[in-house]
FITI-759526 format. One record per residue (C-alpha): residue number from 0; residue in one letter; chain; x, y, z. Coordinates in steps of 0.1 Angstrom, whole numbers, always signed. Layout:
BEGIN
+-----+------+-----+-------+-------+-------+
| seq | type | mol |     u |     v |     w |
+-----+------+-----+-------+-------+-------+
| NUM |    A |   A |     X |     Y |     Z |
...
+-----+------+-----+-------+-------+-------+
This chain:
BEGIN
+-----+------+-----+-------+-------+-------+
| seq | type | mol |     u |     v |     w |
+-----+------+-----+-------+-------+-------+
|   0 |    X |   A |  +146 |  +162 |   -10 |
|   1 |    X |   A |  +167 |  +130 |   -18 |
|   2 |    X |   A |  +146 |   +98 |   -15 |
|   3 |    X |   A |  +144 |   +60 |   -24 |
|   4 |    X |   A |  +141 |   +41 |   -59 |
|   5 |    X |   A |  +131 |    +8 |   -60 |
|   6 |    X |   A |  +128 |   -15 |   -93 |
|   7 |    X |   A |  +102 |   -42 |   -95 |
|   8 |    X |   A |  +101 |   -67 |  -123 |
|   9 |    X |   A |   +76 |   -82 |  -146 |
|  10 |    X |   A |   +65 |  -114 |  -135 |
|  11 |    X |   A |   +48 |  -143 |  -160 |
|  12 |    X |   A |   +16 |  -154 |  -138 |
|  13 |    X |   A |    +8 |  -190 |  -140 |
|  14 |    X |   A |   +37 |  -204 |  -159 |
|  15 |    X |   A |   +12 |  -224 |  -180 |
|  16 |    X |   A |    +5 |  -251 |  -156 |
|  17 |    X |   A |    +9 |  -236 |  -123 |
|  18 |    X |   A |   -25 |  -213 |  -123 |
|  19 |    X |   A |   -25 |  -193 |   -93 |
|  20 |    X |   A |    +4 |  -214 |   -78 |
|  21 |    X |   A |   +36 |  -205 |   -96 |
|  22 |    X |   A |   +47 |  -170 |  -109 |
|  23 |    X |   A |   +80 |  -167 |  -127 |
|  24 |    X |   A |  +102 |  -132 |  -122 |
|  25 |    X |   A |  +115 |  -115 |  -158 |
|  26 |    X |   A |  +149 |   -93 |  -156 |
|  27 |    X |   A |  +125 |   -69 |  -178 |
|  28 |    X |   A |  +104 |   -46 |  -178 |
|  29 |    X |   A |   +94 |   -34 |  -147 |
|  30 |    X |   A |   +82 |    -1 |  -128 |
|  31 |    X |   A |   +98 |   +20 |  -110 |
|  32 |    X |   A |   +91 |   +37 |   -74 |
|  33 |    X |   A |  +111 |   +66 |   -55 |
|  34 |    X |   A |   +97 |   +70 |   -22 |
|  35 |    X |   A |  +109 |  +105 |    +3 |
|  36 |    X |   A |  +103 |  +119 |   +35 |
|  37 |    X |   A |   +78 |  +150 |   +30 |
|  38 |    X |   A |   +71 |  +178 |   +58 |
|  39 |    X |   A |   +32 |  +176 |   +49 |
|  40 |    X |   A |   +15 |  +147 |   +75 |
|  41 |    X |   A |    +5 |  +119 |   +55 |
|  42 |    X |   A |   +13 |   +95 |   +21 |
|  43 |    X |   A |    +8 |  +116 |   -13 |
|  44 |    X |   A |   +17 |  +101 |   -47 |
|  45 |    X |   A |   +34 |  +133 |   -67 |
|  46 |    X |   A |   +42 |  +121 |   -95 |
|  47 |    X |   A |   +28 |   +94 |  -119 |
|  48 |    X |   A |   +42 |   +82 |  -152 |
|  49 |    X |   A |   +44 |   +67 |  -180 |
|  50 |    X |   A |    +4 |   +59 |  -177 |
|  51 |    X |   A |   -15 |   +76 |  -202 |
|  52 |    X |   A |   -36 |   +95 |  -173 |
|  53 |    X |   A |   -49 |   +58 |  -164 |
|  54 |    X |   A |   -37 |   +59 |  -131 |
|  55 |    X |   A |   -53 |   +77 |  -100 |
|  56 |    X |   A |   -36 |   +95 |   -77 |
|  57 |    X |   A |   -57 |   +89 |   -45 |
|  58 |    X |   A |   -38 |   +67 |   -24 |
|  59 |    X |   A |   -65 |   +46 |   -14 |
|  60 |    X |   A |   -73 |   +38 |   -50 |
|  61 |    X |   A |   -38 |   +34 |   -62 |
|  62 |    X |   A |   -20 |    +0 |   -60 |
|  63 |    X |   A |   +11 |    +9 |   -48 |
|  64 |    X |   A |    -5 |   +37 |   -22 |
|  65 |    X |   A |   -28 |   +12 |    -4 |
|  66 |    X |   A |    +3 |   -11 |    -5 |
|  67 |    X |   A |   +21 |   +19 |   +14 |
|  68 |    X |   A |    -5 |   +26 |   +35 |
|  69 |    X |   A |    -8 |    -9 |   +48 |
|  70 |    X |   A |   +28 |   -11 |   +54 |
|  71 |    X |   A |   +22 |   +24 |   +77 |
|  72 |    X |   A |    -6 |   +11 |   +95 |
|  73 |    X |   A |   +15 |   -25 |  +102 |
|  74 |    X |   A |   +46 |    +4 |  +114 |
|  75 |    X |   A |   +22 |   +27 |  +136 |
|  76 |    X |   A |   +33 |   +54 |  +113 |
|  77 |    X |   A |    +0 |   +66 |   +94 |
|  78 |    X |   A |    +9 |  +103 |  +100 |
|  79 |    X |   A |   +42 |  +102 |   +88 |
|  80 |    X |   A |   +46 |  +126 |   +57 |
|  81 |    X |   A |   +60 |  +104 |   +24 |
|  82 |    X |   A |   +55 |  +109 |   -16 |
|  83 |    X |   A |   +56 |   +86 |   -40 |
|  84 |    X |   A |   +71 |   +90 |   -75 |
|  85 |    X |   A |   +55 |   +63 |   -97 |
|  86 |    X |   A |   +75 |   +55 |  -128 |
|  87 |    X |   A |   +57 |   +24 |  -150 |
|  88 |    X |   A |   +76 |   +11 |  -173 |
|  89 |    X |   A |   +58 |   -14 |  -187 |
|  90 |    X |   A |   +19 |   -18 |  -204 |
|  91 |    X |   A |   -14 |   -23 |  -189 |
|  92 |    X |   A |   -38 |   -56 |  -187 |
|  93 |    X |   A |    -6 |   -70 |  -203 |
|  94 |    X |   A |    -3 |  -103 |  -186 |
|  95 |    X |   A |   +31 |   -96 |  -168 |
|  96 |    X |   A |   +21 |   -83 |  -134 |
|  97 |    X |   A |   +15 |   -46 |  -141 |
|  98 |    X |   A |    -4 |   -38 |  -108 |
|  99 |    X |   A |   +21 |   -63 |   -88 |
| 100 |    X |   A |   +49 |   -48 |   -96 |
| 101 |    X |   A |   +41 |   -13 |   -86 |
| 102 |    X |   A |   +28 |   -22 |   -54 |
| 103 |    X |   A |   +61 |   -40 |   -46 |
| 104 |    X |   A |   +86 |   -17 |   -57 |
| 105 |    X |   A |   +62 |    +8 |   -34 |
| 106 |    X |   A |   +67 |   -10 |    -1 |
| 107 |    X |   A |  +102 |   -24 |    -7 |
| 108 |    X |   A |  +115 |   +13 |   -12 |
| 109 |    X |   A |   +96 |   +30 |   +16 |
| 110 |    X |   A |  +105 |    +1 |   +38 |
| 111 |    X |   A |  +142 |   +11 |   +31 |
| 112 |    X |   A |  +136 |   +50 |   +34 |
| 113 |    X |   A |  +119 |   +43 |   +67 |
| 114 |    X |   A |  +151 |   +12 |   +77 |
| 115 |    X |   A |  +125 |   -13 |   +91 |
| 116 |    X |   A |  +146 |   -37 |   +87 |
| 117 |    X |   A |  +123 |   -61 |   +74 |
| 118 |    X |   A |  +129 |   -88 |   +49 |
| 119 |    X |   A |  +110 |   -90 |   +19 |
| 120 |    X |   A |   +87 |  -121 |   +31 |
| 121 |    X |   A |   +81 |  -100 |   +54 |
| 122 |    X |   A |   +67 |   -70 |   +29 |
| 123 |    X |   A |   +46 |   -97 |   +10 |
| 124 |    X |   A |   +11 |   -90 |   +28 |
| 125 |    X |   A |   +15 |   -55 |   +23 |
| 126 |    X |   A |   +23 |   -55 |   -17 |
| 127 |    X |   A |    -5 |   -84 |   -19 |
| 128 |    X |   A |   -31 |   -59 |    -2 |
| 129 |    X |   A |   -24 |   -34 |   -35 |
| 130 |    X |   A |   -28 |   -63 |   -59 |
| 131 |    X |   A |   -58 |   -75 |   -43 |
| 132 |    X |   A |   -72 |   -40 |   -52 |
| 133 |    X |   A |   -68 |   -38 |   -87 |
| 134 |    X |   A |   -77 |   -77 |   -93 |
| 135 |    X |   A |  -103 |   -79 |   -68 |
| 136 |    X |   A |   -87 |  -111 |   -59 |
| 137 |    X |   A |   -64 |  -125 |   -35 |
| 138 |    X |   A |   -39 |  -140 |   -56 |
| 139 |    X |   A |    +0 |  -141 |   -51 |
| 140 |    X |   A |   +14 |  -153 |   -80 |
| 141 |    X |   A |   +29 |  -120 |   -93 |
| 142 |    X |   A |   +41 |  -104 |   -66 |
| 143 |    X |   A |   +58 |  -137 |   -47 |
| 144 |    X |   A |   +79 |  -135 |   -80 |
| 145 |    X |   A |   +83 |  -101 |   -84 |
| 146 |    X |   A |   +96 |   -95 |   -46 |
| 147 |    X |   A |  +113 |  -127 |   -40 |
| 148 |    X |   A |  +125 |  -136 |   -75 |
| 149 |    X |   A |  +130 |  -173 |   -91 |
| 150 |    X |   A |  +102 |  -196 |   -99 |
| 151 |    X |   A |   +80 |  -196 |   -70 |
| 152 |    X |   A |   +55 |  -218 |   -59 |
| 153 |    X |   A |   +25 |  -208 |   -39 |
| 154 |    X |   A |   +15 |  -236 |   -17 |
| 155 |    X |   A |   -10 |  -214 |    +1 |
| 156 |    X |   A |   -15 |  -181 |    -7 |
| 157 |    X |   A |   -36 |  -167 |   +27 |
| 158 |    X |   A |    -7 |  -177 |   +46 |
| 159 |    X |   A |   +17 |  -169 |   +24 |
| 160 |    X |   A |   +31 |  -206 |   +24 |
| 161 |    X |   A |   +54 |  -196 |   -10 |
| 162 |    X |   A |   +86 |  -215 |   -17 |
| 163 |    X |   A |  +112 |  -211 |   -45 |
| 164 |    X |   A |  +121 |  -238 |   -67 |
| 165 |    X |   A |  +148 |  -244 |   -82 |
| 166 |    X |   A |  +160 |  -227 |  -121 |
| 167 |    X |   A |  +178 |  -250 |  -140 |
| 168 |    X |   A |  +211 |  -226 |  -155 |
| 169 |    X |   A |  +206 |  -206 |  -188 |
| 170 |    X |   A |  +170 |  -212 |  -185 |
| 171 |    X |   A |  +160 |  -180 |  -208 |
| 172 |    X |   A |  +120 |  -163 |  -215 |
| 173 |    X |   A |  +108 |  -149 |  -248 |
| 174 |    X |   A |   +76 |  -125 |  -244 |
| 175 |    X |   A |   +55 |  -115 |  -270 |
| 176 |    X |   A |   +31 |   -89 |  -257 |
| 177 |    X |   A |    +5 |   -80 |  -286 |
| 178 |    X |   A |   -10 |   -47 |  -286 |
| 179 |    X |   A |   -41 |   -57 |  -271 |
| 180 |    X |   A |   -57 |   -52 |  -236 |
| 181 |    X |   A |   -70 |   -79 |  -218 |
| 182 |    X |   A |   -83 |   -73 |  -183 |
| 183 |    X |   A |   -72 |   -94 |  -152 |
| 184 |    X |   A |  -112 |   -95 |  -139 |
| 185 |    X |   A |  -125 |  -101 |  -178 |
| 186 |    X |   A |  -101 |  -134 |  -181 |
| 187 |    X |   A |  -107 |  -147 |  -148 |
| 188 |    X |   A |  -150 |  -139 |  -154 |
| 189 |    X |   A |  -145 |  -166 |  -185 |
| 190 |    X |   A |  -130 |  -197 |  -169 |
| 191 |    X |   A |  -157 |  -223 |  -159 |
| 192 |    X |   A |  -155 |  -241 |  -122 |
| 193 |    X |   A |  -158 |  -275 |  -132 |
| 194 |    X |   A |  -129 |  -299 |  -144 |
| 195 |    X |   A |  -133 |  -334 |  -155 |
| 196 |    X |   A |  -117 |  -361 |  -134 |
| 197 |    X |   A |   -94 |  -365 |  -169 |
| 198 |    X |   A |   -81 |  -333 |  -167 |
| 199 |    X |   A |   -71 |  -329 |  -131 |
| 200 |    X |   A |   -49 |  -358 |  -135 |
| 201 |    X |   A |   -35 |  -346 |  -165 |
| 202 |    X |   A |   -26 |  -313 |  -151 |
| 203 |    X |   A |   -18 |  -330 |  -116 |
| 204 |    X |   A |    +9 |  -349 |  -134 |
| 205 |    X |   A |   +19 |  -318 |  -157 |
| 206 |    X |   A |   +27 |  -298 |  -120 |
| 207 |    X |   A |   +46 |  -325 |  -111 |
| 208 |    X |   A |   +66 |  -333 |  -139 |
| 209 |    X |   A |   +73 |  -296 |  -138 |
| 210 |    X |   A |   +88 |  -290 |  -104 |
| 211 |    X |   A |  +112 |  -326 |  -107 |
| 212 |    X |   A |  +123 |  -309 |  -143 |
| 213 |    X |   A |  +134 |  -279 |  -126 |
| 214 |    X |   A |  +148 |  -295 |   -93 |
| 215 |    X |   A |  +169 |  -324 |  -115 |
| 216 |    X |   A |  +178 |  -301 |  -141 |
| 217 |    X |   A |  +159 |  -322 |  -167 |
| 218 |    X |   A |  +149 |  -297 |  -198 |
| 219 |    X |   A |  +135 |  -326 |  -212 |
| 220 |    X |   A |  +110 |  -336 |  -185 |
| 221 |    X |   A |  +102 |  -292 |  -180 |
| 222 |    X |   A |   +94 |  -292 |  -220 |
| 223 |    X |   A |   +72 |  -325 |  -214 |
| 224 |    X |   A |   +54 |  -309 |  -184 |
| 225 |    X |   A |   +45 |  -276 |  -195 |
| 226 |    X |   A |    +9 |  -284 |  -211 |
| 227 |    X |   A |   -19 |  -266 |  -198 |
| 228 |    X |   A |   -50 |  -287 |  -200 |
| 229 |    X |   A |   -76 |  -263 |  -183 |
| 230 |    X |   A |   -70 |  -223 |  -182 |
| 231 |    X |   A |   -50 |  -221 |  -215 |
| 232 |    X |   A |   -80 |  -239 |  -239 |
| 233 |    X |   A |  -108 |  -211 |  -222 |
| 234 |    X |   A |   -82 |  -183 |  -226 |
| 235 |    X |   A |   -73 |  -189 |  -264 |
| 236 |    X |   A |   -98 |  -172 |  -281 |
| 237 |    X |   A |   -92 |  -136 |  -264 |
| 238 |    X |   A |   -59 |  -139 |  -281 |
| 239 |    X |   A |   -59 |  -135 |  -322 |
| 240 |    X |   A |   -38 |  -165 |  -336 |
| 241 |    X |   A |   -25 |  -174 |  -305 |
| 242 |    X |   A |   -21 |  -214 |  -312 |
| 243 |    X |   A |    -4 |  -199 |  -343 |
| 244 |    X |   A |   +21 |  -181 |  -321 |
| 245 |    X |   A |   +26 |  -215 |  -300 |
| 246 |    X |   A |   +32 |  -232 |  -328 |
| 247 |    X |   A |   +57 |  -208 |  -339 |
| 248 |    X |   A |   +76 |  -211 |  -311 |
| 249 |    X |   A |   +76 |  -241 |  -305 |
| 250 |    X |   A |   +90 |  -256 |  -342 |
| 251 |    X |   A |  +118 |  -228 |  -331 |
| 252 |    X |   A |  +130 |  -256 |  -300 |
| 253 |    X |   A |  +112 |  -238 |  -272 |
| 254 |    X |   A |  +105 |  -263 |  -243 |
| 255 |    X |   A |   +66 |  -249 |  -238 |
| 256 |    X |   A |   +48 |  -219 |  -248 |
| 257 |    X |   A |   +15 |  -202 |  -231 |
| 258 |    X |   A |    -4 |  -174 |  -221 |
| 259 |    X |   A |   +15 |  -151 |  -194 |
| 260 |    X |   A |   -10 |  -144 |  -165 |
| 261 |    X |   A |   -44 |  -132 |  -181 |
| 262 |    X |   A |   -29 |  -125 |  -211 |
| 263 |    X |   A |   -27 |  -113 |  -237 |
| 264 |    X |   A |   +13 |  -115 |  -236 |
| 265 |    X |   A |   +24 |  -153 |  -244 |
| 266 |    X |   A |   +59 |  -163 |  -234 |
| 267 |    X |   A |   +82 |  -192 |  -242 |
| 268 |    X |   A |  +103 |  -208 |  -217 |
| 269 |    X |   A |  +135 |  -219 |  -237 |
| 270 |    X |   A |  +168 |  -239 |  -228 |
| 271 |    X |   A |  +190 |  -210 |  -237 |
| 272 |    X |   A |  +188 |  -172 |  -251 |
| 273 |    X |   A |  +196 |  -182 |  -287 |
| 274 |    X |   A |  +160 |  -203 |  -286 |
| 275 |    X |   A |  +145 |  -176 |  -270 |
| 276 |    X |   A |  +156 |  -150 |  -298 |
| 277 |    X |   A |  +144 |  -172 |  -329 |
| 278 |    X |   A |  +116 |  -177 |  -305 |
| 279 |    X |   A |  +105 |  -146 |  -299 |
| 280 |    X |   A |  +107 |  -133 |  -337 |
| 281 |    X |   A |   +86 |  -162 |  -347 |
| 282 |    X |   A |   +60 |  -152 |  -323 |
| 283 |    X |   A |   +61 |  -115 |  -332 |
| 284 |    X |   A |   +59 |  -131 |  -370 |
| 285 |    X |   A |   +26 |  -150 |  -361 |
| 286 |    X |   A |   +11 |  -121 |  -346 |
| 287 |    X |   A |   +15 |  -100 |  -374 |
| 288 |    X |   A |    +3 |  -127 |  -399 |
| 289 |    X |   A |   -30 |  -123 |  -377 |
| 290 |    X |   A |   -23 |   -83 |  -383 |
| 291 |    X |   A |   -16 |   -75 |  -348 |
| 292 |    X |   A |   +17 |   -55 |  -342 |
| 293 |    X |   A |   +40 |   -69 |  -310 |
| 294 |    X |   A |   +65 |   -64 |  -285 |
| 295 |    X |   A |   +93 |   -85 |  -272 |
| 296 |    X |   A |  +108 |   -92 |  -241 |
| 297 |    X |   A |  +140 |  -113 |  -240 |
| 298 |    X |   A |  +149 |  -123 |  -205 |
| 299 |    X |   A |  +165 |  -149 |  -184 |
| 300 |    X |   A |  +147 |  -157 |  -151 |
| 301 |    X |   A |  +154 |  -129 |  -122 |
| 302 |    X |   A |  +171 |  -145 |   -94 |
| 303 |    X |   A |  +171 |  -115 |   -75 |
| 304 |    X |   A |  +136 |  -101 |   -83 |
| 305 |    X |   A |  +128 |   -66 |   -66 |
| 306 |    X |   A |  +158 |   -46 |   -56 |
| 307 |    X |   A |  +169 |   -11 |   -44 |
| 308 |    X |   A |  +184 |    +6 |   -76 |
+-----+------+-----+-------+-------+-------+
């Protein structure tokens, strides 16, 4: 039976000094989801891969199932037979929105086998309800990006008050994901509750001088801006030579350099793709100089973010 496939992108959490607030789509990778219409009653995942048997195929325990199922529940359709083909195409407790993206490719492509008509805003609570399953949290800043698209900023995230700024032309993001796993629940379990007065302002500004940089088009004023003065310094250390890969990006012209999400990917935001590319292979070089083996993502920003392929 023919059905629906919806692509999802990868999404870099936090942007350095947006944590929790801000989320930044990638063109690549992303998963994958074909929703159909099924005779048996009910919402079955068939098919699952690309996860190394990680995955579960209970609905309820599944991101992008409870997704679905919070979507039927919203559409008074809860014995309606679908399946779900799950396709992920990119790592694990990598840092770029893993869980996220399923969940949102899940409800935008059974939202178009079932024509609700609804925008994507309007999918947000249901895609957040599978990410809030697999992080334990309630945090938006992966899968605003990843269904919306753009740089997005997430005023408040229980009422989904989540705008789009502006991206500044040939803005372009270098990824280095080392082969490492690093756990959205472990990270967040690290970071202390207590800033010094010094520090909020310092970030407070950072934000700031952020958003204007993007909004007037000033690279210089984005490259001054992105410094992370609180999550970044607790995160380091799960991350082998990561100021070394900083570094390295940075003496290649990249505006700012941090940790993607949780980690352990670390990206570079850069003023065009040919900064990006030397970039990228000197992060991939740091890593390996700390004898961990990486992989690259070379993207500009995703203006369109999820879509029906």
């Amino acid at each position: 039976m023919s059905g629906i496939k919806a692509f999802a992108p990868a999404t870099v959490g936090n942007i350095g000094v947006g944590f929790d607030i801000m989320g930044m789509a990638l063109e690549r990778p992303g998963d994958e989801v074909v929703a159909r219409k099924s005779d048996t009653k009910g919402l079955r995942i068939t098919k699952i891969t690309g996860h190394q048997g990680r995955l579960p195929y209970e609905v309820e325990k599944n991101t992008a199932g409870v997704a679905v199922l919070q979507l039927l529940e919203h559409l008074g359709e809860t014995d309606l037979g679908i399946e779900l083909d799950i396709h992920k195409k990119m790592p694990f407790g990598s840092g770029l929105g893993s869980s996220a993206a399923s969940a949102v490719a899940a409800v935008l492509a059974v939202s178009e086998l079932l024509r609700t008509g609804m925008s994507k805003r309007e999918l947000l609570p249901f895609a957040c309800a599978g990410e809030q399953m697999a992080t334990g949290s309630f945090i938006t800043d992966n899968v605003a990006p990843s269904l919306l698209g753009g740089i997005v900023l997430i005023r408040d995230g229980e009422s989904y008050d989540i705008h789009r700024l502006h991206v500044p032309r040939g803005l372009y993001v270098a990824v280095a994901y080392p082969h490492i796993e690093i756990l959205t629940k472990s990270a967040r379990a690290l970071l202390k509750s207590d800033v010094s007065m010094a520090q909020y302002v310092r970030q407070s500004a950072n934000v700031g001088g952020f958003i204007v940089g993007l909004f007037n088009g000033d690279i210089d004023l984005i490259g001054r801006s992105l410094k992370d003065e609180i999550i970044e310094p607790q995160r380091a250390g799960l991350i082998p030579g990561f100021y070394d890969v900083k570094d390295a990006a940075l003496a290649e012209g990249a505006l700012g350099c941090s940790i993607s999400g949780a980690g352990p990917s670390v990206f570079a935001l850069c003023a065009n793709s040919l900064v990006a590319e030397n970039a990228g292979r000197a992060m991939k070089q740091a890593f390996a100089k700390h004898g961990v083996e990486s992989e690259l993502f070379l993207s500009p920003v995703n203006q369109e973010g999820a879509r029906i392929c």
